[in-house]
C-alpha positions as CSV (number, residue, x, y, z in Angstrom):
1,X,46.6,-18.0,135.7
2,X,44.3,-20.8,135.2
3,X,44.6,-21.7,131.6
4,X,44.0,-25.0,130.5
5,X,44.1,-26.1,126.7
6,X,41.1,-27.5,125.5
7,X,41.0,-30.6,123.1
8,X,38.3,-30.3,120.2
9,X,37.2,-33.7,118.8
10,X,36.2,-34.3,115.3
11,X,34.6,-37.4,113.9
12,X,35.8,-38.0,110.5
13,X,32.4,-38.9,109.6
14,X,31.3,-35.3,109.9
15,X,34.8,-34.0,108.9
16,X,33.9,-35.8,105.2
17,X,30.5,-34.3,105.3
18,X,32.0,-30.7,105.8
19,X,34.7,-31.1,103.0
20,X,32.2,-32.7,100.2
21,X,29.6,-29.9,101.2
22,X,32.3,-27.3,100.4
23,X,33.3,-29.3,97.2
24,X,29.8,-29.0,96.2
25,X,29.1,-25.4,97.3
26,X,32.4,-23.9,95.2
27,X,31.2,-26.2,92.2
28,X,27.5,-24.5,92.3
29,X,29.1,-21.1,92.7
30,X,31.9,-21.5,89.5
31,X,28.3,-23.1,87.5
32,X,26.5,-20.0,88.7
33,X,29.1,-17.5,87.4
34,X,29.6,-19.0,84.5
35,X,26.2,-19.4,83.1
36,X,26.2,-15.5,83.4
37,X,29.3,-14.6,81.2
38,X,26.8,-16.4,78.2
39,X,24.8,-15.2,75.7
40,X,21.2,-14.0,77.3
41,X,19.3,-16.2,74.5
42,X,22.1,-19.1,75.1
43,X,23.1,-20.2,78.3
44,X,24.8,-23.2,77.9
45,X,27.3,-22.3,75.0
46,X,26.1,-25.2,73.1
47,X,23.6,-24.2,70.6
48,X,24.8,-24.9,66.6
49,X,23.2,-25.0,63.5
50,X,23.1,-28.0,61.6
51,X,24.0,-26.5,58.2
52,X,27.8,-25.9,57.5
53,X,27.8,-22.7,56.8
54,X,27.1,-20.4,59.9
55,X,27.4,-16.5,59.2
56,X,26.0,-13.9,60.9
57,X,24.6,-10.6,59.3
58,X,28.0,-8.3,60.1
59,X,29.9,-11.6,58.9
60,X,28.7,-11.6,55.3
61,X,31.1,-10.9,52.3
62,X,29.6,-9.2,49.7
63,X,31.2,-11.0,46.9
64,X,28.5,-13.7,47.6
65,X,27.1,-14.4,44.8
66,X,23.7,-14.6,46.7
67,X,24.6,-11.9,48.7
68,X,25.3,-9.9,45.5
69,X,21.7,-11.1,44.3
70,X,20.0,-9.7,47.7
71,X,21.9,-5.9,47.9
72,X,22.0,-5.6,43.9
73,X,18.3,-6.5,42.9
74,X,14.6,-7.3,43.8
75,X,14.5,-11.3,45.0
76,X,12.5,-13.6,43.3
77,X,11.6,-16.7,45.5
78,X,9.7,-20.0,44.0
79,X,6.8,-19.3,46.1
80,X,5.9,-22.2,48.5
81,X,7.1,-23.1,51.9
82,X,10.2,-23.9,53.1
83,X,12.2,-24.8,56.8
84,X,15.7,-24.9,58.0
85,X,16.6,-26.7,61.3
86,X,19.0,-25.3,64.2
87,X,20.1,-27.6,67.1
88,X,19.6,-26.1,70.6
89,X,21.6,-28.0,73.4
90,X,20.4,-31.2,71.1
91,X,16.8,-30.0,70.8
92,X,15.6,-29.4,67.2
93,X,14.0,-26.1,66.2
94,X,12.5,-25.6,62.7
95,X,12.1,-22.4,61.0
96,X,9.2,-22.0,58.3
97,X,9.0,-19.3,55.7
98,X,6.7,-19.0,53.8
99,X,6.8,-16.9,50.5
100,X,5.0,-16.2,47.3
101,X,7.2,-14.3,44.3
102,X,8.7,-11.7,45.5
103,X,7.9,-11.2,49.2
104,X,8.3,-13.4,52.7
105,X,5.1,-13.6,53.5
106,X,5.3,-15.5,56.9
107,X,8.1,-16.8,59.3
108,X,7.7,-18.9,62.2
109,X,9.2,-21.3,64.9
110,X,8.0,-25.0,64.8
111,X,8.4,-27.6,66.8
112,X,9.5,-26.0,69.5
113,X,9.7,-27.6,73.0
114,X,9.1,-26.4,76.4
115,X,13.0,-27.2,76.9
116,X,14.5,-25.3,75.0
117,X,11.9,-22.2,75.6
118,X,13.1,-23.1,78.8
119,X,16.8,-23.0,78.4
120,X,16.4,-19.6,75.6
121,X,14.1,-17.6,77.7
122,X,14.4,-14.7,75.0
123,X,14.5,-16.8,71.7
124,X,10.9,-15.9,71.2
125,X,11.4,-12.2,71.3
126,X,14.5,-12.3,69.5
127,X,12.9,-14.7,67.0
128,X,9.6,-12.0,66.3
129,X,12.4,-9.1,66.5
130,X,14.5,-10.3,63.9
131,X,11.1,-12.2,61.8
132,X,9.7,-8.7,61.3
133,X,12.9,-7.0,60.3
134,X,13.5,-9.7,57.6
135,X,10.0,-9.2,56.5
136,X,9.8,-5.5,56.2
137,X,13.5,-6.2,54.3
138,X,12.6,-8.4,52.3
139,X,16.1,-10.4,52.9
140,X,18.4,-11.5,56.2
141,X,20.6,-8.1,54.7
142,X,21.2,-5.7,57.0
143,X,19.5,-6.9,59.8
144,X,20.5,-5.4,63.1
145,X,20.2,-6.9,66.6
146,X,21.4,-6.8,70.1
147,X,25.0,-7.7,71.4
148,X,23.2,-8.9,74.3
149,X,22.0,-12.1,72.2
150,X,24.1,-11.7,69.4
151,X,25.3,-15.6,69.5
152,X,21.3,-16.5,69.4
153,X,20.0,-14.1,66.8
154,X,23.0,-15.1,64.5
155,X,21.7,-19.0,64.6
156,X,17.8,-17.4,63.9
157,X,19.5,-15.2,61.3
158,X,20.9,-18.2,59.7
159,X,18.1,-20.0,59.9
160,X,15.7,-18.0,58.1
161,X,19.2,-17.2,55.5
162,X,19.0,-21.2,54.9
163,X,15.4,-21.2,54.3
164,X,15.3,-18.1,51.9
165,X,18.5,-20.1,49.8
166,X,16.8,-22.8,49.3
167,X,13.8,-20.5,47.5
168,X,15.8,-18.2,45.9
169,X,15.7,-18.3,41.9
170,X,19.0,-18.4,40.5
171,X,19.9,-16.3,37.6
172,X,16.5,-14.0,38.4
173,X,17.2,-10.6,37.8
């Protein structure tokens, strides 16, 4: 037999270059997988409101007094316009509603940049989705949405629950 044992020489230079390649390859595929376990409307996880109180529709109490005001009789609003903020990834987003009496007359996103339209792909469909169901309502009570974007419809929900507080007559029955 004629068998003779070869040598293989590696340069560390290129042995570096192979090991911080793979470092970077396993680091894009965990970043990859991971942006796909989130929310369809939020893929970064890092979306908040700026308000302290963040509920979502399944999360209210009914022993709210405003809650109590929504379910138990019809709303009366100080008509004008009014806007609540959310932060997305940092980003601003204002909600406007505007109302007259008793009815929302209008909602709508403002100052929304081509970040974070970017970074929500779907906030403008969930945004008309749940805008219309609070109008036909008449409140954010009962509104229903998808569990695919539940985290993002939640902070709309909110939003347009922060701008119809600040509206709401107290003590109208």
């Amino acid at each position: 037999m004629n068998s003779q044992t070869k040598i293989v020489v590696i340069r560390m230079k290129w042995l570096i270059i192979a090991v911080i390649a793979a470092i970077v390859l396993i680091a894009g595929i965990v970043l990859y997988f991971n942006m796909g376990k989130n929310d369809s409307g939020s893929s970064s996880g890092n979306a908040r409101m700026t308000s302290t109180d963040v509920k979502s529709a399944a999360d209210t109490d009914s022993s709210d007094v405003r809650n109590s005001t929504y379910k138990n009789s019809p709303v009366t609003y100080t008509p004008g316009v009014y806007t609540a903020s959310i932060m997305l990834d940092g980003n601003p987003v204002d909600i406007k509603v505007t109302l007259d009496k008793n009815n929302i007359n209008n909602i709508e996103l403002v100052n929304l940049s081509d970040s974070v339209t970017t970074m929500y792909p779907m906030l403008n469909d969930n945004f008309e989705e749940i805008a219309s169901a609070v109008k036909i309502n008449g409140s954010t009570q009962n509104i229903t949405y998808s569990a695919d974007s539940k985290y993002t419809s939640s902070m709309i929900l909110s939003g347009i629950k922060t701008a119809l507080d600040k509206a709401v007559v107290t003590g109208a029955k």
